[in-house]
KOLTIFI-170379 format. One record per residue (C-alpha): residue number from 1; x, y, z. Coordinates in nm, 4 decimals. Example, Ala and Ser with C-alpha at 12.3 -4.5 7.8 and 13.67 -1.06 7.14 Angstrom:
% residues 2
{1 {1.2300 -0.4500 0.7800}}
{2 {1.3670 -0.1060 0.7140}}
***
This chain:
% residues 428
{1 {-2.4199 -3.6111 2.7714}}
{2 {-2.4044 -3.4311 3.1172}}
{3 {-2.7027 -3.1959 2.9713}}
{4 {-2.6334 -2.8678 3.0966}}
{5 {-2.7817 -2.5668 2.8983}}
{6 {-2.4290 -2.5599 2.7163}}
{7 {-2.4763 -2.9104 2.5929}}
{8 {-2.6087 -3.0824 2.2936}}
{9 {-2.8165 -3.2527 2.5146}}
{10 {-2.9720 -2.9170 2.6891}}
{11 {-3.0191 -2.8099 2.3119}}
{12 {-3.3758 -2.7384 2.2445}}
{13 {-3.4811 -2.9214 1.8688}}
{14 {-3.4870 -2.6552 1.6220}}
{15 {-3.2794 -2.4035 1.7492}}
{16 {-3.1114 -2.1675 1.5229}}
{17 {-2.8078 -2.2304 1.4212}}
{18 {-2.6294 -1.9453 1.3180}}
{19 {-2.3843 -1.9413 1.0033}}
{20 {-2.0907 -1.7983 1.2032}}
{21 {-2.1009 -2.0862 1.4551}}
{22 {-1.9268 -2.3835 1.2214}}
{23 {-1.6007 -2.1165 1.2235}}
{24 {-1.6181 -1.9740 1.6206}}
{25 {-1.4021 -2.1304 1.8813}}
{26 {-1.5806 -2.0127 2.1348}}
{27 {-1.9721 -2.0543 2.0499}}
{28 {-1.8420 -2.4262 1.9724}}
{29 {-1.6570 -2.4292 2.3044}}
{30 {-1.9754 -2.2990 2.4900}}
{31 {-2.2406 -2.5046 2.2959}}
{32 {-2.0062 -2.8365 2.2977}}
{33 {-2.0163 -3.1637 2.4786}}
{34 {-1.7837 -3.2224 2.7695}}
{35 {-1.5408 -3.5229 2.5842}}
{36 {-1.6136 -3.3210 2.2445}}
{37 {-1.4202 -3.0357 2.4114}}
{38 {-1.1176 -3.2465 2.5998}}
{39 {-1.0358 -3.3834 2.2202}}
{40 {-1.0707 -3.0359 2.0755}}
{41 {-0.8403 -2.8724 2.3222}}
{42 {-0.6145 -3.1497 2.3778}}
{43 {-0.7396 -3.1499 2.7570}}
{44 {-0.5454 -3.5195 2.8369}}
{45 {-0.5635 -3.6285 3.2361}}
{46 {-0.2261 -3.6159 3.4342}}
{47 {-0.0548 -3.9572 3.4084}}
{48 {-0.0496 -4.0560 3.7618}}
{49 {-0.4307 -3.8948 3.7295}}
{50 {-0.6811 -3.9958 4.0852}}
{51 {-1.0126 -3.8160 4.1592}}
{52 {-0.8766 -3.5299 4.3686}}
{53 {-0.5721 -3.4808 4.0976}}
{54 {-0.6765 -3.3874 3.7517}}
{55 {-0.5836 -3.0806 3.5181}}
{56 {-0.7584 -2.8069 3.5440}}
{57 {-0.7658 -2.4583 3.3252}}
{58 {-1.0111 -2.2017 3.2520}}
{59 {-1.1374 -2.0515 2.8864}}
{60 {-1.2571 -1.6786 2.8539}}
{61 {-1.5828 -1.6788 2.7168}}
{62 {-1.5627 -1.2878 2.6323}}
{63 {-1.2241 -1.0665 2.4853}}
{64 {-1.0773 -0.8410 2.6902}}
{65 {-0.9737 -0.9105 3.0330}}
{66 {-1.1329 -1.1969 3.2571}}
{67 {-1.0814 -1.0482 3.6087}}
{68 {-1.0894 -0.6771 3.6464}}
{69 {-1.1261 -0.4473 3.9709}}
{70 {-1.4305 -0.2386 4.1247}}
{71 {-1.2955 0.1210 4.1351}}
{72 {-1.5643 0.1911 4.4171}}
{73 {-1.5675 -0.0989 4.6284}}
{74 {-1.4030 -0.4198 4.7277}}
{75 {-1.5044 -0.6729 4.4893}}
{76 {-1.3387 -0.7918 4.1585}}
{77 {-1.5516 -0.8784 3.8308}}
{78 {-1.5083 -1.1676 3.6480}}
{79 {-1.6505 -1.2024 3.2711}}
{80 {-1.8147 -1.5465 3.1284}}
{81 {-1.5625 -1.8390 3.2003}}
{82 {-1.5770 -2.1882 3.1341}}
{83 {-1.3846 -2.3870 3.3833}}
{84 {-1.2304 -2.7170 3.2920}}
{85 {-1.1205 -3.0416 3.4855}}
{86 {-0.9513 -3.3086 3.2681}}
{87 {-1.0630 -3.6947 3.3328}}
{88 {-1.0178 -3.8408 3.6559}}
{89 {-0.9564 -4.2029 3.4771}}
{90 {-0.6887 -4.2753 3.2096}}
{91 {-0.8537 -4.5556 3.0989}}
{92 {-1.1356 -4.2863 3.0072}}
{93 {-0.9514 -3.9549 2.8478}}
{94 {-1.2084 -3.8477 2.6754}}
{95 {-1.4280 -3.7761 2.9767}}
{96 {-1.3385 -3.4025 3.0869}}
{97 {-1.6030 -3.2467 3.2572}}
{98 {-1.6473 -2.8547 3.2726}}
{99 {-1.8608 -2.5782 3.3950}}
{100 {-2.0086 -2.1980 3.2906}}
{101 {-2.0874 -1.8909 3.3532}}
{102 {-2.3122 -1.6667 3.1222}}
{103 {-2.2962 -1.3241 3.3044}}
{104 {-2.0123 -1.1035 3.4201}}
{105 {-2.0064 -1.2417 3.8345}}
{106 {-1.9217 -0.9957 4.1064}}
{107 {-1.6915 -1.1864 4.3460}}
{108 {-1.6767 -0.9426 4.6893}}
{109 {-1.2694 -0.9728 4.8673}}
{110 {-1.2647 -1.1136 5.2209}}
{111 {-1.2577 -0.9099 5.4921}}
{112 {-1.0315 -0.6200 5.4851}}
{113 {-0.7463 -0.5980 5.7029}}
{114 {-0.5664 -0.3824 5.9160}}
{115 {-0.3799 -0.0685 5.8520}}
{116 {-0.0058 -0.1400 5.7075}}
{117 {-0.1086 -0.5384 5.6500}}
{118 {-0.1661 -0.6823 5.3368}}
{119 {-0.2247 -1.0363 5.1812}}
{120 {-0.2262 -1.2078 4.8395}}
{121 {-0.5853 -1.3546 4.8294}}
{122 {-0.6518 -1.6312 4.5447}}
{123 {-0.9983 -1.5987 4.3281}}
{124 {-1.0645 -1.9887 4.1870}}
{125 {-1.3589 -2.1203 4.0176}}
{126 {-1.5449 -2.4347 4.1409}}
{127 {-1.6794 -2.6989 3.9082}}
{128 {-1.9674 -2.8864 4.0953}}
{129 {-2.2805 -3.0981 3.9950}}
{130 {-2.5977 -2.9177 4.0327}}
{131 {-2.7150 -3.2773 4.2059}}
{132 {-2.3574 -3.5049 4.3230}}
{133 {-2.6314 -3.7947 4.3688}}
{134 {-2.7421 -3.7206 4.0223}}
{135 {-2.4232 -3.6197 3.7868}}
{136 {-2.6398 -3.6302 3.4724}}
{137 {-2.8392 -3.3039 3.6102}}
{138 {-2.5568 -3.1134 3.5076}}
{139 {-2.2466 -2.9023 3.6406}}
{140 {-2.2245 -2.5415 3.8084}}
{141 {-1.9625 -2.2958 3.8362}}
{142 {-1.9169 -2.1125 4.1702}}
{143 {-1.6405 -1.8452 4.2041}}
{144 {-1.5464 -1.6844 4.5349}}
{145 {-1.1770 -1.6211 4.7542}}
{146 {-1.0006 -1.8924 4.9350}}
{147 {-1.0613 -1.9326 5.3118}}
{148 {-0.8868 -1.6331 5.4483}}
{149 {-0.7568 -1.7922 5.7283}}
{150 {-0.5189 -1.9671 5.4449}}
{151 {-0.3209 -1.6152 5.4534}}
{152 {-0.2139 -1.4360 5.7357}}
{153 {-0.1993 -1.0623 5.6682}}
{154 {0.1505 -0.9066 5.8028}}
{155 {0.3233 -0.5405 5.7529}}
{156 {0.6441 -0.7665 5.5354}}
{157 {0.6532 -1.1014 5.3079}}
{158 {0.2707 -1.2330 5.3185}}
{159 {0.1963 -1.5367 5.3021}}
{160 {-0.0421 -1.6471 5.0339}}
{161 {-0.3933 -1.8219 5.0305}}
{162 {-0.4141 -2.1614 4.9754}}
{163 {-0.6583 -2.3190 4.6929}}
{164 {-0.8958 -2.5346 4.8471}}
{165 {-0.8927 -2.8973 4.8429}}
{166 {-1.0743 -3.0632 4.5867}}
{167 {-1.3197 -3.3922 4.6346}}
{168 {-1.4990 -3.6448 4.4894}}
{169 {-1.7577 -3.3889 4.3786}}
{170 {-1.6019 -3.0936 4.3425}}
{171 {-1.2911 -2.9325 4.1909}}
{172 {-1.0797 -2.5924 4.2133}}
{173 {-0.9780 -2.4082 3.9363}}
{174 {-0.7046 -2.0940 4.0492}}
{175 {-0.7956 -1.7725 3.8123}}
{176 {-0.5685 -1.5043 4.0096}}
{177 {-0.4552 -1.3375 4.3176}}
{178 {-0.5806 -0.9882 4.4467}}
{179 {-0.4470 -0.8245 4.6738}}
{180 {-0.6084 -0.7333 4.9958}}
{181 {-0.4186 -0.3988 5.1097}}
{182 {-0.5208 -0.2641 5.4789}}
{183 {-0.7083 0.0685 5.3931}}
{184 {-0.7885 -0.0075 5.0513}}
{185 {-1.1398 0.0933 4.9470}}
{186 {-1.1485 -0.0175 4.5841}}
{187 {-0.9444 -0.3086 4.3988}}
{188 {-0.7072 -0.1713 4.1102}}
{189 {-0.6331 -0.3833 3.8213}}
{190 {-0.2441 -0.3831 3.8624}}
{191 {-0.3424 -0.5497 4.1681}}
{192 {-0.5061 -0.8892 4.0170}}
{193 {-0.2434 -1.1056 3.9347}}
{194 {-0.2313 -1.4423 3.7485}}
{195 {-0.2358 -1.7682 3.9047}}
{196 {0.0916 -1.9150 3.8396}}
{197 {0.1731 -2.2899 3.7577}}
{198 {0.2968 -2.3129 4.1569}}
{199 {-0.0027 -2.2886 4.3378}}
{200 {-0.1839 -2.6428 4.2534}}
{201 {-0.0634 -2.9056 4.1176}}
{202 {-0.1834 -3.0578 3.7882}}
{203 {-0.2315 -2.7444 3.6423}}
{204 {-0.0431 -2.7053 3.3334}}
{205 {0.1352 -2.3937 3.1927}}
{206 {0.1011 -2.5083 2.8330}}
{207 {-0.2151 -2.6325 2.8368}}
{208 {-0.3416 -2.3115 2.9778}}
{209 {-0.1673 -2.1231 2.7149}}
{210 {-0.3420 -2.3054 2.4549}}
{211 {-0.6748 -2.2593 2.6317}}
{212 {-0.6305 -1.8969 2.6130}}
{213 {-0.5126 -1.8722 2.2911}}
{214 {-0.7480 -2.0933 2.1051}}
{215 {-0.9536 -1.8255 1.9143}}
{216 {-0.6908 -1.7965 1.7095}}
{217 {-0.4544 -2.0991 1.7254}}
{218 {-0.1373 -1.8235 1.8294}}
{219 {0.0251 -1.8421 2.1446}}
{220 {0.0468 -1.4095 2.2117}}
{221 {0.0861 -1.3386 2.5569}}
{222 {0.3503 -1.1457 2.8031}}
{223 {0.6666 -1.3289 2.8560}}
{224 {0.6840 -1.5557 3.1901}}
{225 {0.9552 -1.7220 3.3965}}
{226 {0.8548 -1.9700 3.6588}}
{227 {1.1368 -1.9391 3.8683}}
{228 {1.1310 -1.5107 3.8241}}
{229 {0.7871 -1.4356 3.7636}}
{230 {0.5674 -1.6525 4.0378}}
{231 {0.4244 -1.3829 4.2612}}
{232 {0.4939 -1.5958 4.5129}}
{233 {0.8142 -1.5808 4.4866}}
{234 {0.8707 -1.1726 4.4320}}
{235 {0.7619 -1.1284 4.7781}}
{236 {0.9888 -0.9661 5.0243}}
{237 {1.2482 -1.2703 5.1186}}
{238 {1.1476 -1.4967 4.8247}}
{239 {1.3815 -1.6624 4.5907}}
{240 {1.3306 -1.5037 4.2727}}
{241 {1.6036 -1.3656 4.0987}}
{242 {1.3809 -1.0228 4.1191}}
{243 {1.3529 -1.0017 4.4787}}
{244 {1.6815 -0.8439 4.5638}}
{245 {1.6105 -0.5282 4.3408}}
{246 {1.3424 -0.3132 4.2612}}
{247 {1.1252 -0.5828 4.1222}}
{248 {1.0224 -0.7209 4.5062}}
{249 {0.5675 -0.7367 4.4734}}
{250 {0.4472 -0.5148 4.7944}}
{251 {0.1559 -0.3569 4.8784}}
{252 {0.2269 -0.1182 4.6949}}
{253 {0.4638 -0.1860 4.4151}}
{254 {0.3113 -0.4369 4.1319}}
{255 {0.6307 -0.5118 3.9381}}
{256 {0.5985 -0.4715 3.5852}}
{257 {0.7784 -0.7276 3.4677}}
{258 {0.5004 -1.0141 3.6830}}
{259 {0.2192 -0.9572 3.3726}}
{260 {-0.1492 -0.9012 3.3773}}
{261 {-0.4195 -1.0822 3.3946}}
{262 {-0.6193 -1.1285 3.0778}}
{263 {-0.3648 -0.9948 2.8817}}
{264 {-0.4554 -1.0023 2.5312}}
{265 {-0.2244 -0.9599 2.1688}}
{266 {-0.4846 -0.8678 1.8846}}
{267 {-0.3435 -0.8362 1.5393}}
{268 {-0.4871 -0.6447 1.2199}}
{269 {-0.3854 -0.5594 0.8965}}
{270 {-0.5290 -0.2437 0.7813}}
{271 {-0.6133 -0.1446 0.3982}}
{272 {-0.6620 0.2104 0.3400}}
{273 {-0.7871 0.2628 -0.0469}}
{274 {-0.5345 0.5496 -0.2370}}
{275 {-0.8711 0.6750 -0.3295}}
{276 {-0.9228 0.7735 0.0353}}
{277 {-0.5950 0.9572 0.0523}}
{278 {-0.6879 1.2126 -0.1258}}
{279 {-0.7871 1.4592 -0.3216}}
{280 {-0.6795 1.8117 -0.1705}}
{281 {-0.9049 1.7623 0.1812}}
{282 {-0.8274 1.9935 0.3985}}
{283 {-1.0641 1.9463 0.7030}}
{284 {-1.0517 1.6419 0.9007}}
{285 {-1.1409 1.3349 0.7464}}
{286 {-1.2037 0.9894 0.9578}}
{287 {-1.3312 0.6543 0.8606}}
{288 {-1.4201 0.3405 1.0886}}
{289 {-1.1837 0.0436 1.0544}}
{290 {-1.2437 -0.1832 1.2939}}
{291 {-1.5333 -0.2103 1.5851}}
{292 {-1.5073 -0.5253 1.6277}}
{293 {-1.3660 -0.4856 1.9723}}
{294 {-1.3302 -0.2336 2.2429}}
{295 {-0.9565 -0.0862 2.1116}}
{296 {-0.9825 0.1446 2.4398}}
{297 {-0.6790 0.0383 2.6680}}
{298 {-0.4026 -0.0743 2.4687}}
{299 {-0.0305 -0.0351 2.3943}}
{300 {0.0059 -0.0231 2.0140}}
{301 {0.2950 -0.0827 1.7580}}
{302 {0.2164 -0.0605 1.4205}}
{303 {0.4406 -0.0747 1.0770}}
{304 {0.2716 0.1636 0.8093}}
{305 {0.3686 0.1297 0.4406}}
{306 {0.2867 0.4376 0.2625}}
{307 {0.3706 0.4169 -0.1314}}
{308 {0.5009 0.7057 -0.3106}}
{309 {0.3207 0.6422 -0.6697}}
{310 {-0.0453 0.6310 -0.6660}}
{311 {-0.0434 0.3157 -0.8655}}
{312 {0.0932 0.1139 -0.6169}}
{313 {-0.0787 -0.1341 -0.3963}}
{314 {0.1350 -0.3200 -0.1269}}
{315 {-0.1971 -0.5976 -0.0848}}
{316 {-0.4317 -0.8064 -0.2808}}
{317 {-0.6874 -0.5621 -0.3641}}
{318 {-0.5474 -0.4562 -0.6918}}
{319 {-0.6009 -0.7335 -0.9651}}
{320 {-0.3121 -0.5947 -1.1732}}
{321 {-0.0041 -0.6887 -1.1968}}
{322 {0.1687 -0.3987 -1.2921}}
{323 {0.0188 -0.1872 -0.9375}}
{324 {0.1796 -0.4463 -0.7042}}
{325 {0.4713 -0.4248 -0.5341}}
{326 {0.7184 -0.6659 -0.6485}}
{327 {0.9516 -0.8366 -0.3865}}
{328 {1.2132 -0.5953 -0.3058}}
{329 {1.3543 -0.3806 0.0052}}
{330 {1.0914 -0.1823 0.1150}}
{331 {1.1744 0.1236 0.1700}}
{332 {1.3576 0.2190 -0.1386}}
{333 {1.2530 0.3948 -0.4482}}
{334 {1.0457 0.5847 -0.3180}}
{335 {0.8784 0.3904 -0.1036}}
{336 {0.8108 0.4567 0.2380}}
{337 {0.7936 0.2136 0.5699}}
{338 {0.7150 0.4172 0.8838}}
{339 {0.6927 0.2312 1.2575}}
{340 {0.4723 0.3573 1.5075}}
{341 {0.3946 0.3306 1.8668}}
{342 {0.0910 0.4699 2.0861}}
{343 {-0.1486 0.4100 2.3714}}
{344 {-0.5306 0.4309 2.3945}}
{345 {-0.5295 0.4878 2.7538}}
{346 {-0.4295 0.8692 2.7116}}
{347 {-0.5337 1.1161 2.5489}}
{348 {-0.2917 1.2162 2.2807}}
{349 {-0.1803 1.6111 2.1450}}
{350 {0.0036 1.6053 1.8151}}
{351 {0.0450 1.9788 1.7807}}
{352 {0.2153 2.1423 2.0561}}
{353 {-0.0200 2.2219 2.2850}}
{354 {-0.3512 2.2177 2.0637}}
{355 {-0.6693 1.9491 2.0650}}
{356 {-0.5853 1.6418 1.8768}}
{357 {-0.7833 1.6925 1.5113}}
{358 {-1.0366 1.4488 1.6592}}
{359 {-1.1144 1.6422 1.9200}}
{360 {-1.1275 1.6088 2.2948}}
{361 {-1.3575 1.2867 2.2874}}
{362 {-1.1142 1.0995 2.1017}}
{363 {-0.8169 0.8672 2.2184}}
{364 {-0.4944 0.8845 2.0368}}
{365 {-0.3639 0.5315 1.9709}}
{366 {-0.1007 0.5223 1.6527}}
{367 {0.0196 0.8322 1.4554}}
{368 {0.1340 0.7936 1.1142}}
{369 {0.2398 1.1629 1.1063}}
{370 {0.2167 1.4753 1.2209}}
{371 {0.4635 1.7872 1.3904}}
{372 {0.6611 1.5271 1.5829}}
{373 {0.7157 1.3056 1.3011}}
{374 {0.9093 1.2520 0.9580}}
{375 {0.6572 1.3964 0.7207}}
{376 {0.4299 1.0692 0.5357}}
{377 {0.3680 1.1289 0.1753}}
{378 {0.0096 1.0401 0.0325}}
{379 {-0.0036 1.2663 -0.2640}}
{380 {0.1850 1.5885 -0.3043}}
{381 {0.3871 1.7723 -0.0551}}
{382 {0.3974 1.7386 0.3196}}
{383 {0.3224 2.0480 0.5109}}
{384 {0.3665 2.1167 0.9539}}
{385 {0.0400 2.0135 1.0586}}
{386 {-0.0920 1.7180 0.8395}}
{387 {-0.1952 1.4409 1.0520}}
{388 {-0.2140 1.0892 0.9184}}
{389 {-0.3566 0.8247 1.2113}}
{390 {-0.4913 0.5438 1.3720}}
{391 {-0.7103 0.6921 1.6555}}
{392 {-0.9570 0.5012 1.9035}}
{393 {-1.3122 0.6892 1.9498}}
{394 {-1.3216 0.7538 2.3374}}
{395 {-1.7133 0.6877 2.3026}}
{396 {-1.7438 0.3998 2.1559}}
{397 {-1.3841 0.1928 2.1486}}
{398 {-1.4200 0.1854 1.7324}}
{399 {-1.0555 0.2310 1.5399}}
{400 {-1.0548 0.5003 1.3111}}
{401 {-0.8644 0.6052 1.0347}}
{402 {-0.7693 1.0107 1.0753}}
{403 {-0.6286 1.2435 0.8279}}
{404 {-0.6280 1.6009 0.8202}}
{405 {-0.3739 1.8000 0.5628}}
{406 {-0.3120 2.1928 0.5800}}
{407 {-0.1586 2.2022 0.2321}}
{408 {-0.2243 2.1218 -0.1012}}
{409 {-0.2231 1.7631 -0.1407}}
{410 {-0.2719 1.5209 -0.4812}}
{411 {-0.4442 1.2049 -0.4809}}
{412 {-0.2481 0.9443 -0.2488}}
{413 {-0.1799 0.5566 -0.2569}}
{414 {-0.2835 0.2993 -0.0896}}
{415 {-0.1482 0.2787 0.2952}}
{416 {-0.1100 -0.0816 0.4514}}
{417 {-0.0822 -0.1115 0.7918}}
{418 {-0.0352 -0.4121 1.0240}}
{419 {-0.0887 -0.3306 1.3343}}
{420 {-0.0307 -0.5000 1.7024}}
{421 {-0.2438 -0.4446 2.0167}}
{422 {-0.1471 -0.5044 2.3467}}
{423 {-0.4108 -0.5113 2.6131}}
{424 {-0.3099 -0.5400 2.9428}}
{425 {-0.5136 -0.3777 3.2656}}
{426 {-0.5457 0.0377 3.1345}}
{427 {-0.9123 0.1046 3.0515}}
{428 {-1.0316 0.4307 2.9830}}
***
């Protein structure tokens, strides 16, 4: 027990557990023991493993994205993380050692530089013991920018800041690069990069896939080529096979193709009762979904299946029999399958010109129909105008169900939607 307050041994006796705990990744990630945590994650030592050379990742302790920008000065936020180092002793795998921290950090860039120069700087986390002479006393997580004399700033290719050596006490854990652009005032998020594989060795690809994706035990995230998508090597003169086109990172081109940093895949499937369908409502109509989450920010694709009898239920809601759907080709008999795309990171107008039904304060995500689109049944005839939608409230980040119809409508079915969100760095 290293006895940090994120160990069972900082844990005070009596302390209320809550019931959600047993089921939550993350409060088990945050509240568990060092070697607890290396067997849950699968966090195994290199095998040529020494002091200075173990695996190290990091874990999000928050959704959304870890590193973000300050749109009014030079600094970059970063959200709770738990940094991890692996064992420094194969004969001991079990004895990882990690290290927190509980509040959204403010990391300010190094010093700017001059006009028409520009650098890639790297932000890293350090795991340290509050007391080296004492290692029981716990572990603390620093984050701040490698030395900037590590990276020269220069008007072409720049060369890139080097992670700091670890020791006997302390080790480096790369989050991401920022760029430091001569006359830049504020740090935009296409401009914090992920720390690829390259830039220290013993840190694993895989394992921090499975780090990031252990809330849910899938492996969603934007697609990545070592040899292609290494910022390091889309630099002016690198080797990537991107570099000779339009894909070359500058200071002030972010290719779109290199990813984002906390880049997050959220799925949902969405049951919308036939009884809320209808009948014959002609003003607007919206109902919560999901506020689980922010959904501002996102790139959405969704697949609605909108039935054409009222009796039929594609989902488990309906105990009978005779109201499912039966395995068959969606799609046919009257049976309808619509595919939708969207963004909550601009504002949306379905009707030529006029205020989305919402209104101005909300954020257009998915449309299930409206002007633009084929027509979606639910209940009676389709008229120019009905709107059937996912929509994200501006205000508060909440998904929404939206209809509005114009015409005269009947009772509707059921809708099912699954639905797949892609946040990457737009935030309204």
């Amino acid at each position: 027990m290293r006895g940090t307050s994120n160990t069972a041994a900082g844990k005070v006796t009596g302390m209320v557990f809550s019931a959600d705990t047993a089921n939550d990744l993350i409060k088990i990630a945050v509240g568990a023991d060092d070697d607890a945590l290396a067997e849950l994650l699968d966090f195994e030592p290199p095998a040529a493993v020494t002091p200075l050379t173990p695996r190290v990742g990091f874990l999000p302790l928050r959704n959304g994205p870890l590193v973000t920008g300050d749109g009014a000065a030079r600094n970059v936020n970063v959200a709770p993380i738990r940094a991890l180092r692996s064992s420094i002793d194969n004969a001991k795998p079990r004895e990882a050692l990690s290290a927190v921290t509980l509040a959204t950090t403010t990391v300010a860039m190094p010093a700017a530089v001059g006009a028409g120069l520009w650098r890639l700087e790297l932000l890293y986390a350090e795991i340290g013991y509050v007391d080296a002479s004492h290692p029981e006393s716990g572990t603390v997580c620093t984050l701040a920018f490698a030395p900037t004399a590590a990276g020269a700033a220069v008007a072409g290719a720049p060369t890139v800041a080097v992670l700091p050596a670890n020791t006997v006490a302390t080790w480096n854990v790369p989050i991401a690069y920022v760029k430091n652009v001569g006359g830049a005032a504020s740090i935009a998020n296409e401009d914090i990069l992920p720390a690829p594989a390259s830039v220290v060795s013993g840190f694993a690809q895989d394992l921090q896939a499975r780090l990031l994706s252990q809330k849910t035990g899938m492996d969603a995230r934007r697609a990545y080529s070592s040899a292609n998508n290494d910022p390091t090597k889309l630099v002016t003169g690198g080797t990537s096979a991107y570099a000779a086109g339009s894909q070359i990172l500058t200071s002030t081109v972010t290719p779109a193709m290199l990813g984002r940093p906390g880049s997050e895949i959220v799925m949902r499937t969405i049951y919308i009762a036939k009884e809320k369908t209808g009948p014959n409502v002609f003003a607007l109509d919206q109902t919560v979904v999901d506020d689980t989450r922010d959904w501002r920010g996102a790139n959405f694709l969704s697949h609605w299946i909108v039935n054409a009898g009222n009796t039929i239920n594609h989902g488990e809601d309906d105990a009978s029999t005779a109201n499912l759907i039966m395995p068959a080709m969606l799609g046919t008999s009257g049976t309808g399958v619509y595919i939708s795309t969207g963004q909550s990171w601009a504002a949306y107008d379905p009707a030529n010109g006029g205020a989305f039904p919402g209104g101005a304060a909300l954020w257009a995500s998915v449309i299930g129909s409206d002007v633009t689109c084929p027509p979606v049944n639910i209940g009676g005839a389709s008229f120019a105008g009905d709107v059937v939608a996912l929509e994200v409230n501006a205000a508060t980040g909440a998904l929404m169900f939206t209809r509005k119809r114009v015409g005269a409508a009947a009772n509707g079915p059921a809708i099912t939607i699954y639905l797949v969100a892609d946040f990457g760095n737009h935030r309204a």
